[in-house]
C-alpha positions in Angstrom: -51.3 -27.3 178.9 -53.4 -30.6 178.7 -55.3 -29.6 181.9 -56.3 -26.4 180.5 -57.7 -28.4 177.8 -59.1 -31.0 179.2 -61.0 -28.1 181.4 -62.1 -26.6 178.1 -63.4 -30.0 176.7 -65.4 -31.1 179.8 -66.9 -27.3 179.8 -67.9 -27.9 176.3 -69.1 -31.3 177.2 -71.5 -29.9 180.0 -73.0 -27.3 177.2 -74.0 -29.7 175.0 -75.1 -32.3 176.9 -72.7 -34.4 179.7 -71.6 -37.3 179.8 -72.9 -38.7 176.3 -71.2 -36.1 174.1 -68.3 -37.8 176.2 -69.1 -41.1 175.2 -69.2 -39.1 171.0 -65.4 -38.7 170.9 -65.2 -35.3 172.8 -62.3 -36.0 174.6 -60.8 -38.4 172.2 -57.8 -37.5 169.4 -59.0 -34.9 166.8 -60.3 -36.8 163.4 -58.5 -35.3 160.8 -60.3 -34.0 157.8 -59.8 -33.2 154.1 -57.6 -30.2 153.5 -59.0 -27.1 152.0 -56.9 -25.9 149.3 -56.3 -22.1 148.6 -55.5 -21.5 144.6 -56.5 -19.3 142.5 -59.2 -20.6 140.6 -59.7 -23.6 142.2 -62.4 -25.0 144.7 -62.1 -25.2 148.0 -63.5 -28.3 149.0 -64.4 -31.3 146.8 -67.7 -32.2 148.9 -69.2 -31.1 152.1 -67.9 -32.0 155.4 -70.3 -34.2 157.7 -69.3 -33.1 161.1 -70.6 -34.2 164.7 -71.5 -32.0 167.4 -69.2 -32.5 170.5 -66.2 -34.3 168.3 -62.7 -33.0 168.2 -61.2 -32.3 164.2 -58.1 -31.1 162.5 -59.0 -28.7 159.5 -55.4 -27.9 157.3 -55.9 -24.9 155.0 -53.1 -25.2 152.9 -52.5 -21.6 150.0 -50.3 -22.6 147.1 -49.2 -19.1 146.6 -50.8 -18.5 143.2 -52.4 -15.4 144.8 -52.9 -13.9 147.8 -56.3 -15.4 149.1 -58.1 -15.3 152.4 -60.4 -17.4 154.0 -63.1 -16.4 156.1 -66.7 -17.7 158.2 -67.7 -15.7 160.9 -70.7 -18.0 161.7 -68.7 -21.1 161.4 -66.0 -19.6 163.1 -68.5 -18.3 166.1 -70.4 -22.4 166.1 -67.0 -23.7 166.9 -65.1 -24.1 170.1 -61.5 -23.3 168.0 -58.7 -25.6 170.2 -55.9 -23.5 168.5 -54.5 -22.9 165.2 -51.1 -23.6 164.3 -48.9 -21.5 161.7 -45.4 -22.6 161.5 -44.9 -24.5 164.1 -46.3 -21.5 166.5 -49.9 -22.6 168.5 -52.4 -19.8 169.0 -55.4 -20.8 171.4 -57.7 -17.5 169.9 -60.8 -16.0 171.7 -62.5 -15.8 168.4 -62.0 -16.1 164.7 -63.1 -14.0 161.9 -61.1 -14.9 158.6 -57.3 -16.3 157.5 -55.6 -14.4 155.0 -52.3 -16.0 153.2 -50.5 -13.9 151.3 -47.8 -16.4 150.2 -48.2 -20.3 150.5 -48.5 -21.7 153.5 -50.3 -24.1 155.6 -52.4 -23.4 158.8 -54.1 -26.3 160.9 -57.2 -25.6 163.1 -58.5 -27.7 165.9 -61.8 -27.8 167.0 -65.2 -28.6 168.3 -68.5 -28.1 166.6 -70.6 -26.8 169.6 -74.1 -26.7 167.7 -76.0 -28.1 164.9 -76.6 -26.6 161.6 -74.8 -25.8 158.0 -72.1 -23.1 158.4 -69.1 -22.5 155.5 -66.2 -21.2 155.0 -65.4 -19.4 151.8 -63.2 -17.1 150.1 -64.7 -13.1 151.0 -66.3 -11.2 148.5 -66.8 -14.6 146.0 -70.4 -15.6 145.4 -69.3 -19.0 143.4 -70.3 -22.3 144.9 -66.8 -23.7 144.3 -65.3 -20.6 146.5 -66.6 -22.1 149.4 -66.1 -25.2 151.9 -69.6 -26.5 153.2 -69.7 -27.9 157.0 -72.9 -30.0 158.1 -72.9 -30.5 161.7 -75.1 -33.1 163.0 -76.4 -33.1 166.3 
C-alpha cells in the first residue's frame, strides 16, 4: 500500500516540478485542515483555505443530519490528486470525484494533493449563497 503511494506522490512530484515540490512537504504527513460542516442553514467554511501546490492535506466533511445535503466541486475535485476518501472506516482510492452526498450524519475524510494553482470551491449544488460554499486558494 505505501509503495503505491509513494509511486503516486513522486509522479505528482515530477508534474509539478521535482525535487523542490519534494523539499514543499509532498511526501510528508497530510496537514490537517478545518472541517467543513454540513447543516442546514449553516456555512460551510468560516474563512478560505490557503492551500500549497504539491502539499499533502486531510479535508473532514462532517453532515449533522439536519437534512440531507451534498457536497460537490467538479473543478476542485479535477485540480486535486484525491489520496483516498474514507467513510466508516472503509478507504476508497477514486479515479475521480464529482460530488458527496450524505443523507444522514456522517463524517467522510479526503486526502489530497493540490496539483495546480488557482481558486476552486466546494459548495452545496444548486445554492448560489456565499455561505453555501468552502473557498480553496492554492498557491503555487
Amino acid at each position: 500500500m505505501s509503495i503505491i503511494r509513494i509511486t503516486a506522490a513522486a509522479a505528482v512530484a515530477a508534474s509539478l516540478g521535482g525535487a523542490a515540490v519534494a523539499q514543499s512537504g509532498l511526501l510528508t504527513r497530510e496537514i490537517d485542515l478545518e472541517p467543513i460542516t454540513l447543516a442546514s442553514g449553516q456555512p460551510l467554511a468560516e474563512a478560505p483555505y490557503e492551500l500549497e501546490a504539491g502539499k499533502h492535506y486531510m479535508l473532514a466533511i462532517e453532515a449533522d443530519g439536519s437534512a440531507e445535503l451534498a457536497i460537490g466541486g467538479a473543478a476542485f475535485f479535477r485540480n486535486m490528486w484525491i489520496n483516498e476518501v474514507v467513510i466508516n472506516d472503509i478507504e476508497v482510492r477514486p479515479l475521480g470525484l464529482d460530488s458527496l452526498e450524505f443523507d444522514a450524519a456522517g463524517r467522510a475524510e479526503i486526502t489530497f494533493i493540490p496539483i495546480r494553482p488557482g481558486q476552486f470551491e466546494l459548495r452545496i449544488p444548486g445554492t448560489t449563497g456565499e455561505t453555501q460554499r468552502a473557498v480553496f486558494n492554492v498557491s503555487g
